[in-house]
PyMOL Python script that loads the backbone (N, CA, C, O; Angstrom):
from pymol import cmd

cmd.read_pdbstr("""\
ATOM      1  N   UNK A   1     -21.695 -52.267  10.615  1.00  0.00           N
ATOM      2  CA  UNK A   1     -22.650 -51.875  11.651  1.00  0.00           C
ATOM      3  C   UNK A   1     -23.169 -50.482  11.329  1.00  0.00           C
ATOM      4  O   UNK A   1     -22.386 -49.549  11.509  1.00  0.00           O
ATOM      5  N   UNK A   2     -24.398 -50.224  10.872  1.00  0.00           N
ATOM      6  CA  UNK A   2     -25.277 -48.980  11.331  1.00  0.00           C
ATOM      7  C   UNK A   2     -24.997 -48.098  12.361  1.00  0.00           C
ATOM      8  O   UNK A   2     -24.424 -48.690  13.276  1.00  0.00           O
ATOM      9  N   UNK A   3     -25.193 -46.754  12.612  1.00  0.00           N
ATOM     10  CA  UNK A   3     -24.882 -45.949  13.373  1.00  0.00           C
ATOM     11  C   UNK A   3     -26.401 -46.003  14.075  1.00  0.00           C
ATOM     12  O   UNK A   3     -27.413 -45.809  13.401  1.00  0.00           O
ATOM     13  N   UNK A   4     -26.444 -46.307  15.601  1.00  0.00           N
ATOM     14  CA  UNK A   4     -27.393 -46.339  16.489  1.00  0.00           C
ATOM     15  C   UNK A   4     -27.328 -45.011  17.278  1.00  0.00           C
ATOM     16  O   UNK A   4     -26.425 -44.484  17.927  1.00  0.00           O
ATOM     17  N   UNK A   5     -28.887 -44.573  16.930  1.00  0.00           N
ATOM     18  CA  UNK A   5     -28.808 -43.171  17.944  1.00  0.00           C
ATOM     19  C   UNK A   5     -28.902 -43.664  19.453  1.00  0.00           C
ATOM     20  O   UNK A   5     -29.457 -44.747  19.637  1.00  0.00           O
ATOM     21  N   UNK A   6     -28.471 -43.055  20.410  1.00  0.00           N
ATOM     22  CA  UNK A   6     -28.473 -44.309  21.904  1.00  0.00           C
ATOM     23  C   UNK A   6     -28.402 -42.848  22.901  1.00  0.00           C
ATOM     24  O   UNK A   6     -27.768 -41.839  22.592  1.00  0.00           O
ATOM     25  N   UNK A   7     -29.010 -42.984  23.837  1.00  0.00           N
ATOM     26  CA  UNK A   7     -28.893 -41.934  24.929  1.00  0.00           C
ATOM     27  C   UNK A   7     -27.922 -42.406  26.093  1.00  0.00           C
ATOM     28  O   UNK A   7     -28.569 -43.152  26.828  1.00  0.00           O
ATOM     29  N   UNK A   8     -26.761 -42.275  26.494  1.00  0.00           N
ATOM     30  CA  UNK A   8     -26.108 -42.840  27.588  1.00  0.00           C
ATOM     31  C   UNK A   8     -25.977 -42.392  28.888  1.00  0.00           C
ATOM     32  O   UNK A   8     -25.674 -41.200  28.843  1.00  0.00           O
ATOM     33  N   UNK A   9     -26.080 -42.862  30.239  1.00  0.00           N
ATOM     34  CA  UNK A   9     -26.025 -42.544  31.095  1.00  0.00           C
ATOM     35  C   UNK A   9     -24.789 -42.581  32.107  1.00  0.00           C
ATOM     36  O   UNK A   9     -24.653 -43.698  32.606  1.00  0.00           O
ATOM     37  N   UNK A  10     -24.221 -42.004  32.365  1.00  0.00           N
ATOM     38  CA  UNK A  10     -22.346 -41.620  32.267  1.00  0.00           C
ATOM     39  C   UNK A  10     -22.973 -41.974  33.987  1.00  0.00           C
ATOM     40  O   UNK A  10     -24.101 -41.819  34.454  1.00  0.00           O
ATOM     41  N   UNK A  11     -21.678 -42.505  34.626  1.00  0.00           N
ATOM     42  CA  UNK A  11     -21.261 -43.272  36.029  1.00  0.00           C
ATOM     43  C   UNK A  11     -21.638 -41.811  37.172  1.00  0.00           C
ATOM     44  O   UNK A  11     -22.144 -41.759  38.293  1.00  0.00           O
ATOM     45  N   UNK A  12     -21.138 -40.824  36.288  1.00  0.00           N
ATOM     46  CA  UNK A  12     -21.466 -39.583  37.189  1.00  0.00           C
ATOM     47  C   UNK A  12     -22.363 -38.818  36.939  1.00  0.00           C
ATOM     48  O   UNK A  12     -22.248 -37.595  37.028  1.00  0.00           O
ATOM     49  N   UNK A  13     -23.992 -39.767  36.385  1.00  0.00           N
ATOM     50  CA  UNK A  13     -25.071 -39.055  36.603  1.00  0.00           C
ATOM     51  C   UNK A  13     -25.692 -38.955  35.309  1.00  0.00           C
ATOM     52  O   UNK A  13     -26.729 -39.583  35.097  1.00  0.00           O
ATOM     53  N   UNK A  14     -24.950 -37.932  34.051  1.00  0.00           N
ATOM     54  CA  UNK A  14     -25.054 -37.157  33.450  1.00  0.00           C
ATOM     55  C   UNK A  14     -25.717 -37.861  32.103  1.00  0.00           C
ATOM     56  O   UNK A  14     -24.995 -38.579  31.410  1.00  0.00           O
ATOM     57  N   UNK A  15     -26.898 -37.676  31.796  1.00  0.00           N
ATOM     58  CA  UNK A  15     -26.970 -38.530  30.483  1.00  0.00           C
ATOM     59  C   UNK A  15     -27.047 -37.342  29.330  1.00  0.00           C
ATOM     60  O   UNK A  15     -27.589 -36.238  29.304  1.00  0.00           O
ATOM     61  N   UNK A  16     -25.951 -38.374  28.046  1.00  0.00           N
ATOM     62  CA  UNK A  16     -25.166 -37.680  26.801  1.00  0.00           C
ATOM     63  C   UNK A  16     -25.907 -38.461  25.634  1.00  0.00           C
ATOM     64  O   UNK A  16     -25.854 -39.672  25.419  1.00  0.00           O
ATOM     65  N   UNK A  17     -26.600 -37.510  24.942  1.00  0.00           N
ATOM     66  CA  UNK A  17     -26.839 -38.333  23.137  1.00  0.00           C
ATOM     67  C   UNK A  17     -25.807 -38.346  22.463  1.00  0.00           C
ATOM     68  O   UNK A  17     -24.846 -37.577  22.434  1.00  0.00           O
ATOM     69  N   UNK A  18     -26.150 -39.670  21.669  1.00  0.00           N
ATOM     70  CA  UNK A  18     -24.669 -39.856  21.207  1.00  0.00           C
ATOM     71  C   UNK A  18     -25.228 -40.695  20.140  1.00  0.00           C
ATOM     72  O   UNK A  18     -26.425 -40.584  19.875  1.00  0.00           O
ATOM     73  N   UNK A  19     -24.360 -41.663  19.391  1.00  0.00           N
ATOM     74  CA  UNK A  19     -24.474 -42.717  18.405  1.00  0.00           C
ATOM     75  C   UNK A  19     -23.417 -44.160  19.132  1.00  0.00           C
ATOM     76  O   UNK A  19     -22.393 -44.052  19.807  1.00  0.00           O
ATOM     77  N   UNK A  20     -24.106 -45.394  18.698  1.00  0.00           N
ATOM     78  CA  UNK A  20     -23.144 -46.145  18.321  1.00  0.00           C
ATOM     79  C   UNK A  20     -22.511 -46.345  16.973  1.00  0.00           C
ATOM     80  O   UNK A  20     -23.245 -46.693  16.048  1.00  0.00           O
ATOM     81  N   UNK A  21     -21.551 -46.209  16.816  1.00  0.00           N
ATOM     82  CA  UNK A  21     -20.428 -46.845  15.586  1.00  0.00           C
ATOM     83  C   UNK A  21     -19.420 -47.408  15.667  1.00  0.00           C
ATOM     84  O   UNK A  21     -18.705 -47.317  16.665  1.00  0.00           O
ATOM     85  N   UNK A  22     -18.987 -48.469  14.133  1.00  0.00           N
ATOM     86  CA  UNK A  22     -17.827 -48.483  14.020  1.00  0.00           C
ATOM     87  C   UNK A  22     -16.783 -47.568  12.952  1.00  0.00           C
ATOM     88  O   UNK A  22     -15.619 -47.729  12.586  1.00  0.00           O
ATOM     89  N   UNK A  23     -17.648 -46.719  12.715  1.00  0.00           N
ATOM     90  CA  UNK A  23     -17.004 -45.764  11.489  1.00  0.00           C
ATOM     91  C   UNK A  23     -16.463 -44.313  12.170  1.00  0.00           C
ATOM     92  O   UNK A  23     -16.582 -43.241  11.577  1.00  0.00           O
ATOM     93  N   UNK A  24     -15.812 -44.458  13.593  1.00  0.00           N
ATOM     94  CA  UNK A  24     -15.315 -43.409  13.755  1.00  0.00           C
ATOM     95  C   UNK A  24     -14.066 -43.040  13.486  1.00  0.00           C
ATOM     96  O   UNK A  24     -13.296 -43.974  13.263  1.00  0.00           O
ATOM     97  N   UNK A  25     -13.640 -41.993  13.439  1.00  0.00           N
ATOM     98  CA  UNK A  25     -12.355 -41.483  12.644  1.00  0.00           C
ATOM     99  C   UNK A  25     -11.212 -41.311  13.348  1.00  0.00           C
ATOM    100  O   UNK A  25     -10.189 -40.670  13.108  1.00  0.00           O
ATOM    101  N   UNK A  26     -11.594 -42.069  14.367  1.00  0.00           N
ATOM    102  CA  UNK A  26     -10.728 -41.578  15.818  1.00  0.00           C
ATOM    103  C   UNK A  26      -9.995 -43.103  15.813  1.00  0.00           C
ATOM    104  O   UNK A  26     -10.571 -44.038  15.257  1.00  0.00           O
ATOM    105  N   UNK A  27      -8.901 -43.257  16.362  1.00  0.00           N
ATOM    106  CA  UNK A  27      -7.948 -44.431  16.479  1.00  0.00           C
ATOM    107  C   UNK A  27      -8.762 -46.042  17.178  1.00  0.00           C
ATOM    108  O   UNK A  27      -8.311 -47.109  17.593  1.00  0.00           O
ATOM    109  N   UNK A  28     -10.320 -45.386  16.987  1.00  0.00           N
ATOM    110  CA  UNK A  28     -10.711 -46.749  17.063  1.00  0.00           C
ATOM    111  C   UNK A  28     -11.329 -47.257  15.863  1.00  0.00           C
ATOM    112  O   UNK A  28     -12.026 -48.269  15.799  1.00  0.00           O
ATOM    113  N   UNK A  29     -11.079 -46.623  15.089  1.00  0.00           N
ATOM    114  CA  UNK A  29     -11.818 -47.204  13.651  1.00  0.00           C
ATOM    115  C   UNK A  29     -12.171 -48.396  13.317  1.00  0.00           C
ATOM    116  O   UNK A  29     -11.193 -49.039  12.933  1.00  0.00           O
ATOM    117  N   UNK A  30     -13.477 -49.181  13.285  1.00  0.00           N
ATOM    118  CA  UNK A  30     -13.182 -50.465  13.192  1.00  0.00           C
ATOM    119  C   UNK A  30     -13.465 -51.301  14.561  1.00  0.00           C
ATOM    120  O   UNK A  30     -13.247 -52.509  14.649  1.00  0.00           O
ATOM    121  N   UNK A  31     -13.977 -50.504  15.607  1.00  0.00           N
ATOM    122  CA  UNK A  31     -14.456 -50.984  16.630  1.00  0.00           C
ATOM    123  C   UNK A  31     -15.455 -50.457  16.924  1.00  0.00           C
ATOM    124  O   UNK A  31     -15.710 -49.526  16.160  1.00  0.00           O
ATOM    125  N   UNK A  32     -16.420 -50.660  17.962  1.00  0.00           N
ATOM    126  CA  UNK A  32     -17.570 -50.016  18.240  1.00  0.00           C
ATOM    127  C   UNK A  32     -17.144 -48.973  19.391  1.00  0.00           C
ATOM    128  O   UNK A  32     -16.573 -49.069  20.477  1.00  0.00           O
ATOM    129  N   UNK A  33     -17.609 -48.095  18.748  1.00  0.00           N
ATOM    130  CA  UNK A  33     -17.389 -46.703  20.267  1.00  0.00           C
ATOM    131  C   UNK A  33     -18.468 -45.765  20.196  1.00  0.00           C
ATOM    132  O   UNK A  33     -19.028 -45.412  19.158  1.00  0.00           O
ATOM    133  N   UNK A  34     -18.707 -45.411  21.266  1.00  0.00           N
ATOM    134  CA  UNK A  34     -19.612 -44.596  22.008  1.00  0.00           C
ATOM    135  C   UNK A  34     -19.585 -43.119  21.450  1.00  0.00           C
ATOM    136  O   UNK A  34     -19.089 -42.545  22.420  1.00  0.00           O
ATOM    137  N   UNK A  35     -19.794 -42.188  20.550  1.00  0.00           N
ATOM    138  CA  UNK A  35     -19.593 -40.956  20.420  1.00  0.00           C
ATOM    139  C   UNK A  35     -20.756 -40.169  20.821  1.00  0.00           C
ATOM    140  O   UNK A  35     -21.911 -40.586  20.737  1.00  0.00           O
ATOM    141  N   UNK A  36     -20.384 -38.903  21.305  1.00  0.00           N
ATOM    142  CA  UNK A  36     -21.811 -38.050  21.932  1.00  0.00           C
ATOM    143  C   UNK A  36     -21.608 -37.418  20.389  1.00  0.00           C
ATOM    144  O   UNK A  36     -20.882 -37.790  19.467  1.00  0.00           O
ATOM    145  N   UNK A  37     -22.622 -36.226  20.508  1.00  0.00           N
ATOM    146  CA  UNK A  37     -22.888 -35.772  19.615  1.00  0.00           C
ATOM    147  C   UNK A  37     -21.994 -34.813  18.702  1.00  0.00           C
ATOM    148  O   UNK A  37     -21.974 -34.479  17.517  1.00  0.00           O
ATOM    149  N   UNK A  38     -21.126 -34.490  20.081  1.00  0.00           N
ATOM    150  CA  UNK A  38     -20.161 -33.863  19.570  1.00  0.00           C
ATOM    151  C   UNK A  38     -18.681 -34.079  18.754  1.00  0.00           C
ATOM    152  O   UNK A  38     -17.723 -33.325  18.586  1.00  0.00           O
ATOM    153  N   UNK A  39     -18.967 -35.496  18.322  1.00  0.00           N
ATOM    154  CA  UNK A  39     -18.200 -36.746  18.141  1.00  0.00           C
ATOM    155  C   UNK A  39     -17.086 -37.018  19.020  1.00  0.00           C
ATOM    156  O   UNK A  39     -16.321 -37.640  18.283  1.00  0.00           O
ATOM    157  N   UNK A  40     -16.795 -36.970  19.618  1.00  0.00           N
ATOM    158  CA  UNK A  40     -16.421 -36.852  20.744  1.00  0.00           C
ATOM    159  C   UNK A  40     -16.260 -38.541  21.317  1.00  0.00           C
ATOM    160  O   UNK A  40     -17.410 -38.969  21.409  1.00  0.00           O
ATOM    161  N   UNK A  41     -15.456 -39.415  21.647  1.00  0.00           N
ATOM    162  CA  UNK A  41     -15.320 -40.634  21.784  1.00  0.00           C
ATOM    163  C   UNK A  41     -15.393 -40.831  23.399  1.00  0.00           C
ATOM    164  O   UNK A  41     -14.526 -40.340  24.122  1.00  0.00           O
ATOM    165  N   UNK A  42     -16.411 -41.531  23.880  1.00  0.00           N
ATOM    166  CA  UNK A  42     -17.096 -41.689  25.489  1.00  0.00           C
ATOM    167  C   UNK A  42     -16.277 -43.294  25.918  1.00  0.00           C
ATOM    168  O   UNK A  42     -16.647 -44.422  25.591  1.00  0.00           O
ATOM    169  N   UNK A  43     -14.869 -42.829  26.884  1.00  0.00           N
ATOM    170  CA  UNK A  43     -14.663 -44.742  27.093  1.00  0.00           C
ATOM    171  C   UNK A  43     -16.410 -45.618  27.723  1.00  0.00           C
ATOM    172  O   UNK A  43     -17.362 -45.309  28.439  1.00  0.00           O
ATOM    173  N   UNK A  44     -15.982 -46.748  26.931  1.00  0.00           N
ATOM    174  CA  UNK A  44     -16.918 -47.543  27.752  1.00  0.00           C
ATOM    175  C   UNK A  44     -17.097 -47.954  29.237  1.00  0.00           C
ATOM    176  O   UNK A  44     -18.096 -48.483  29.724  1.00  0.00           O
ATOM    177  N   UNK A  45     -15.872 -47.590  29.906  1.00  0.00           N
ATOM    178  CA  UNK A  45     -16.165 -47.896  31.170  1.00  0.00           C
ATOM    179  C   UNK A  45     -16.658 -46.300  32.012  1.00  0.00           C
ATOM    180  O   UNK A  45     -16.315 -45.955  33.143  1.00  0.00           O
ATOM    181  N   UNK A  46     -17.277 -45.763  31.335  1.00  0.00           N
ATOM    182  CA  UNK A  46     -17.450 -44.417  32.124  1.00  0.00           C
ATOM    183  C   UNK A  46     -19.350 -44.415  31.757  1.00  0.00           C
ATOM    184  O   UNK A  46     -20.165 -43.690  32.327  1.00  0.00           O
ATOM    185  N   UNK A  47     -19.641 -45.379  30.732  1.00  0.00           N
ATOM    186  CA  UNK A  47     -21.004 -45.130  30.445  1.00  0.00           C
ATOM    187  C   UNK A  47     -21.793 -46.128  32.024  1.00  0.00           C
ATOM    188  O   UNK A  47     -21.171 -46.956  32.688  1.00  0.00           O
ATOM    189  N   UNK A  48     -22.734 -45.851  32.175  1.00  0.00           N
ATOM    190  CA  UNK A  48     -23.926 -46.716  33.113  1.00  0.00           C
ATOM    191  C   UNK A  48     -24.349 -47.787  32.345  1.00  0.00           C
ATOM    192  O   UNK A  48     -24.038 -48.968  32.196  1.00  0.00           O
ATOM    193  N   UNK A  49     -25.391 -46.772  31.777  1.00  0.00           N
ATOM    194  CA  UNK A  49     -26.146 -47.758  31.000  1.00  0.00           C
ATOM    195  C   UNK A  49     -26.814 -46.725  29.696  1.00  0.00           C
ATOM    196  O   UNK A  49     -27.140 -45.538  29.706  1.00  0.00           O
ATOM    197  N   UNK A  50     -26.843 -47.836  28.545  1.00  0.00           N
ATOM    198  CA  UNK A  50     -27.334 -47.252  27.194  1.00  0.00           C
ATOM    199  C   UNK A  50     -28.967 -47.466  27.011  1.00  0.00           C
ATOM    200  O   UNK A  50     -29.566 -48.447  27.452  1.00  0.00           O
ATOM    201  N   UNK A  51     -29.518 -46.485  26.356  1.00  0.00           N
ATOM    202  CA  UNK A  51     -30.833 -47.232  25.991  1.00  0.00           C
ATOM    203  C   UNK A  51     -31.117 -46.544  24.637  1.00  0.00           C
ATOM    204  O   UNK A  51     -30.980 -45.325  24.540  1.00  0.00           O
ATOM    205  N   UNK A  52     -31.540 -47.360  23.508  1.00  0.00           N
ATOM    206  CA  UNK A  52     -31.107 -47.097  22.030  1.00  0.00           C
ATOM    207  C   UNK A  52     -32.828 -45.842  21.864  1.00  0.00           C
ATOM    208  O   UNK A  52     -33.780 -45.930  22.638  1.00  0.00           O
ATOM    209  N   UNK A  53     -32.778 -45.224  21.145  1.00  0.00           N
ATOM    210  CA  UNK A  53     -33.862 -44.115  20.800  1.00  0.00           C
ATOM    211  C   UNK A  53     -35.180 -45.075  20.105  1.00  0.00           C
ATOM    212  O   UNK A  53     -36.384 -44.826  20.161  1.00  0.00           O
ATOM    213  N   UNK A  54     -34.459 -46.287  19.421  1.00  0.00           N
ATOM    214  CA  UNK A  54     -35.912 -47.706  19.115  1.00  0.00           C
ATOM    215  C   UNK A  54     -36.566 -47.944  20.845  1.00  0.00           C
ATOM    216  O   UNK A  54     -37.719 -47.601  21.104  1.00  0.00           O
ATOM    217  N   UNK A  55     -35.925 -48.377  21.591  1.00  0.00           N
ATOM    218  CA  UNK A  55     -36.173 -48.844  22.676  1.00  0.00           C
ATOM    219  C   UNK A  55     -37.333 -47.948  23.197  1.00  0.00           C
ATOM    220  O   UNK A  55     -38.528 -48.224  23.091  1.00  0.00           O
ATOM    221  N   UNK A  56     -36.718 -46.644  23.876  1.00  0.00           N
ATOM    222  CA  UNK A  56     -37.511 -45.607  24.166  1.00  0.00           C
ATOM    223  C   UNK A  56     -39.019 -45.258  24.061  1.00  0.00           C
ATOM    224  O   UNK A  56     -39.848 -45.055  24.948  1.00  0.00           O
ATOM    225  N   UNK A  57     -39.168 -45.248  22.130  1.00  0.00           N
ATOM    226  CA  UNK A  57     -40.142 -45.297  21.322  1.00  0.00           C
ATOM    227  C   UNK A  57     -41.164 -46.258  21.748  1.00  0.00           C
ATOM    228  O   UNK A  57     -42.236 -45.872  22.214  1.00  0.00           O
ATOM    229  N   UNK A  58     -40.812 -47.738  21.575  1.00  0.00           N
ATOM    230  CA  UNK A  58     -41.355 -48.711  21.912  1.00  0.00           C
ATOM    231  C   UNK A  58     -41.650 -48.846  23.457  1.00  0.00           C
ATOM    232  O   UNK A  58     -42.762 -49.014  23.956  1.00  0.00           O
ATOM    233  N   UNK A  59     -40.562 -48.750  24.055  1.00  0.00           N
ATOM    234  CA  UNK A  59     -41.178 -48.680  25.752  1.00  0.00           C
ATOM    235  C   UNK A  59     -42.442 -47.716  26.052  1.00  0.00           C
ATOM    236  O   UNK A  59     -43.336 -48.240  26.716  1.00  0.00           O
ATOM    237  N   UNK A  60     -42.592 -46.646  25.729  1.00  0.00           N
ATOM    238  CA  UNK A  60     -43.571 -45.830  26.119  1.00  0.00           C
ATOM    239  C   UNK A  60     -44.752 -45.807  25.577  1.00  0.00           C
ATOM    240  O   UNK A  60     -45.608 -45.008  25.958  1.00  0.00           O
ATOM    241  N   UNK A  61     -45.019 -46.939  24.330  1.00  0.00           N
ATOM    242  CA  UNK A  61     -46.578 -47.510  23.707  1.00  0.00           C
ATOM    243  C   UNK A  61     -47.370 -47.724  25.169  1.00  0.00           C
ATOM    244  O   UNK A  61     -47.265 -48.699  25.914  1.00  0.00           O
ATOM    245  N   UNK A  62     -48.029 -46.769  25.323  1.00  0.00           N
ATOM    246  CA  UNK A  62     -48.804 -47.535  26.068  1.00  0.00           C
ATOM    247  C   UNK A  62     -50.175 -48.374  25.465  1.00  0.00           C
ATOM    248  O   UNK A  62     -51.036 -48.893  26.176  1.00  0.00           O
ATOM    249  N   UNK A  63     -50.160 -48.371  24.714  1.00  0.00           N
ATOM    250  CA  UNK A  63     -51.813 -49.563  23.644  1.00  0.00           C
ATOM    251  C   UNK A  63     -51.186 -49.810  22.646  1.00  0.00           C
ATOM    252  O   UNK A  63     -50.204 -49.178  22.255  1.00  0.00           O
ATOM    253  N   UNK A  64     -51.769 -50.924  22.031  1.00  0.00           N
ATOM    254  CA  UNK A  64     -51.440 -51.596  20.866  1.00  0.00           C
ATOM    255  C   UNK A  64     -52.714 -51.778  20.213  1.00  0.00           C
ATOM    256  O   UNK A  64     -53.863 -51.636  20.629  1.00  0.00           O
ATOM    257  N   UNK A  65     -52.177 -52.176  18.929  1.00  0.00           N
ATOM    258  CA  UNK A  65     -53.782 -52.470  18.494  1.00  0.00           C
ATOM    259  C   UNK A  65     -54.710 -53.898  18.612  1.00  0.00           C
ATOM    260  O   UNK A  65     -55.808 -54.155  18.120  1.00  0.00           O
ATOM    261  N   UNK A  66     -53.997 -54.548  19.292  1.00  0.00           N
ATOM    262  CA  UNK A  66     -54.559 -55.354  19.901  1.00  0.00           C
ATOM    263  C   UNK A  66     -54.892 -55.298  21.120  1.00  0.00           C
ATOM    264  O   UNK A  66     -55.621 -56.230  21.462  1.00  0.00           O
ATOM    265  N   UNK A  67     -54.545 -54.289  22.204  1.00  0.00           N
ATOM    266  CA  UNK A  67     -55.049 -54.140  23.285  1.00  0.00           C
ATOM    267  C   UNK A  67     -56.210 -53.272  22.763  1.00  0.00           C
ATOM    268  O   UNK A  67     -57.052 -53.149  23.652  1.00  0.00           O
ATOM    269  N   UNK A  68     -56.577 -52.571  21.529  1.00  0.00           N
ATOM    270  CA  UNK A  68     -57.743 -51.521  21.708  1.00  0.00           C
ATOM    271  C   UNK A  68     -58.289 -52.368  21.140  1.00  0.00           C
ATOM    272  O   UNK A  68     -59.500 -52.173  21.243  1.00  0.00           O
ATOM    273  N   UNK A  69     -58.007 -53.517  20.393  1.00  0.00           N
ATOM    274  CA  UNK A  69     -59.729 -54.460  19.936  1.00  0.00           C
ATOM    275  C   UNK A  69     -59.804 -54.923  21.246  1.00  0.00           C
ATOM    276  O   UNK A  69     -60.849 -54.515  21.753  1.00  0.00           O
ATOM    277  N   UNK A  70     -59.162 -55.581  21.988  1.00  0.00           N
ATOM    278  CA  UNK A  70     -60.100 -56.408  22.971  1.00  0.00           C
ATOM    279  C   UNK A  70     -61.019 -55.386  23.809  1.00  0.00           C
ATOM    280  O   UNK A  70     -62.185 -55.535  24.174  1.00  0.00           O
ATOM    281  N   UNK A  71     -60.270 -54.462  23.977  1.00  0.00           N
ATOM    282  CA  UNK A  71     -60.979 -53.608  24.749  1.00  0.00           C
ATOM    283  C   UNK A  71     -62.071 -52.885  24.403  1.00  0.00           C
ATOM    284  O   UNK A  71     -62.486 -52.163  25.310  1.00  0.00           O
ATOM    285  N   UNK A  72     -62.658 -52.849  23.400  1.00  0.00           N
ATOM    286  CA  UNK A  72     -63.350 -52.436  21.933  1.00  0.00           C
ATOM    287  C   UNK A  72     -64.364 -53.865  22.298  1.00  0.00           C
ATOM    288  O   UNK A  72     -65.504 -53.417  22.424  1.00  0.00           O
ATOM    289  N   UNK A  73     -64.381 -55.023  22.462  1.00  0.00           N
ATOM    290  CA  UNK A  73     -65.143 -56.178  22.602  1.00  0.00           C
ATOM    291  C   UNK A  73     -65.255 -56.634  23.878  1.00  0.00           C
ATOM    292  O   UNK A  73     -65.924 -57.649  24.072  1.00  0.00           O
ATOM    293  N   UNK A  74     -64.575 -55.914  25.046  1.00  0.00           N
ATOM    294  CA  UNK A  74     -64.636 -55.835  26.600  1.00  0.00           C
ATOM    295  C   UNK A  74     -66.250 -54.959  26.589  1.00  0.00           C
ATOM    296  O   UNK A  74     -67.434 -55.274  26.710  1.00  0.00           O
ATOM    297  N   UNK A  75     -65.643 -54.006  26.421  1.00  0.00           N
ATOM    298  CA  UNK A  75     -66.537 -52.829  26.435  1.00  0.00           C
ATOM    299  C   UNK A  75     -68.248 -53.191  25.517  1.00  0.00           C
ATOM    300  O   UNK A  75     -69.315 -52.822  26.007  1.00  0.00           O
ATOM    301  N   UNK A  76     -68.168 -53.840  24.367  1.00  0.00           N
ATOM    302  CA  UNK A  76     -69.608 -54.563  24.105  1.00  0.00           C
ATOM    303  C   UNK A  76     -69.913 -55.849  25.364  1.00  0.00           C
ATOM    304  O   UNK A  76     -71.025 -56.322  25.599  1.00  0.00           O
ATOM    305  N   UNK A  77     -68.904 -56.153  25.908  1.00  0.00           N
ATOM    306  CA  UNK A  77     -70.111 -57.453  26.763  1.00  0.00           C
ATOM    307  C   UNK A  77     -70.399 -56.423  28.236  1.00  0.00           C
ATOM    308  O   UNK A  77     -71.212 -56.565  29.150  1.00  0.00           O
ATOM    309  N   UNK A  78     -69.919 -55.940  28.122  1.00  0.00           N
ATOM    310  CA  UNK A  78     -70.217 -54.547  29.493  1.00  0.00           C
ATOM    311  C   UNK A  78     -69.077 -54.140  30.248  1.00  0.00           C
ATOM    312  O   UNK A  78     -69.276 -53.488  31.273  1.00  0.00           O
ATOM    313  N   UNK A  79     -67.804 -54.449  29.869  1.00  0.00           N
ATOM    314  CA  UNK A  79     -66.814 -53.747  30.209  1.00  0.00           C
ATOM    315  C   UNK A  79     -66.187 -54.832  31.057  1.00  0.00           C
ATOM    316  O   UNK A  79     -66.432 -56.013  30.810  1.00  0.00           O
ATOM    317  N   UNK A  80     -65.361 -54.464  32.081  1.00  0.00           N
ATOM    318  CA  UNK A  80     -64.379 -55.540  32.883  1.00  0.00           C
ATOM    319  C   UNK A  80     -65.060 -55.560  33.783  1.00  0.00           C
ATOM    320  O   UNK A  80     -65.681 -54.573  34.177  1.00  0.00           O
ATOM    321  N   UNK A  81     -65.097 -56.733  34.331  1.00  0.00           N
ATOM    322  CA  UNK A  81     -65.793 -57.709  35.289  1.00  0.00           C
ATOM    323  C   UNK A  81     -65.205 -56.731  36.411  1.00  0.00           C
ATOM    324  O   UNK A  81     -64.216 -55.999  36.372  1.00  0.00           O
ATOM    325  N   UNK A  82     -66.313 -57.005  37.608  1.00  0.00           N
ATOM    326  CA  UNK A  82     -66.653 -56.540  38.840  1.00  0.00           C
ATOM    327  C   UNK A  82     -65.351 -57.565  39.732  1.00  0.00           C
ATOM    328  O   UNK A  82     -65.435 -58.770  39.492  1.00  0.00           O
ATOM    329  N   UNK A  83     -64.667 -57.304  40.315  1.00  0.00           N
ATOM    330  CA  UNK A  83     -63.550 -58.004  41.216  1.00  0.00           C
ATOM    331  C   UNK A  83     -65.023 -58.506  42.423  1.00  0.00           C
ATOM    332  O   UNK A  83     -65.995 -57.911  42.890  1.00  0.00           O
ATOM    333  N   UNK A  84     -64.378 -60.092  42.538  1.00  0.00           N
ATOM    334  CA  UNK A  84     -65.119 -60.922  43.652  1.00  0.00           C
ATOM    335  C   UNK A  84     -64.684 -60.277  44.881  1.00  0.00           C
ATOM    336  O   UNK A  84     -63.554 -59.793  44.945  1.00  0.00           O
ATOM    337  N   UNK A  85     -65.450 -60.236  45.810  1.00  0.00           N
ATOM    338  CA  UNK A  85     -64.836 -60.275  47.264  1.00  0.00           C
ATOM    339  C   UNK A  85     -64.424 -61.461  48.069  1.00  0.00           C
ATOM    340  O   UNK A  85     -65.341 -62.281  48.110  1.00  0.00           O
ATOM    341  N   UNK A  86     -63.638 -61.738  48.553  1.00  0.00           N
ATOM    342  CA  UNK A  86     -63.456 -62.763  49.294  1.00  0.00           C
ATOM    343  C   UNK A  86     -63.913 -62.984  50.763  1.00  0.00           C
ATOM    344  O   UNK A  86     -63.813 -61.960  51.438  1.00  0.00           O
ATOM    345  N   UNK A  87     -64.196 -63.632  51.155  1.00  0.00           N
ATOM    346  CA  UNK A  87     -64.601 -63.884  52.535  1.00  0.00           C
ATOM    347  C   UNK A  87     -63.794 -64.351  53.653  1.00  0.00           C
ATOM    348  O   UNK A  87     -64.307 -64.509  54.760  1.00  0.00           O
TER     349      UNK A  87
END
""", "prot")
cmd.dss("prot")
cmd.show_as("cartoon", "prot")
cmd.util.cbc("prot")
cmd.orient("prot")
């Protein structure tokens, strides 16, 4: 397993950068554990929730390049349609 950069969010609030591995040097060698940066070994039942530094990246695209062609060929037929009113 690759070492995953991961931001964690600890039960009491606090979110810690860290890595996932199994190459730590600590008596879990060989398992996956949570280390902050300080290598430092985080039990798993104290994390919230993880979200990997890929994730992050990708969550906050807001356009793609397929949202800027259509919108690129929106914008030649005259842009986005006028919302109907209902009666």
């Amino acid at each position: 397993m690759k070492n995953v950069r991961t931001i964690a969010t600890l039960v009491d609030g606090r979110r810690v950068r860290g890595v996932i591995t199994t190459s730590h040097s600590d008596k879990y060698y060989g398992r996956a554990v949570f280390a902050d940066d300080n290598h430092n070994v985080i039990d798993w039942l104290e994390i919230d929730s993880i979200m990997t530094v890929e994730m992050q990246v990708k969550g906050g695209a807001r356009s793609t390049p397929a949202k800027r062609k259509a919108a690129r060929e929106n914008g030649k037929k005259g842009g986005r349609p006028k919302k109907e009113v209902k009666k």
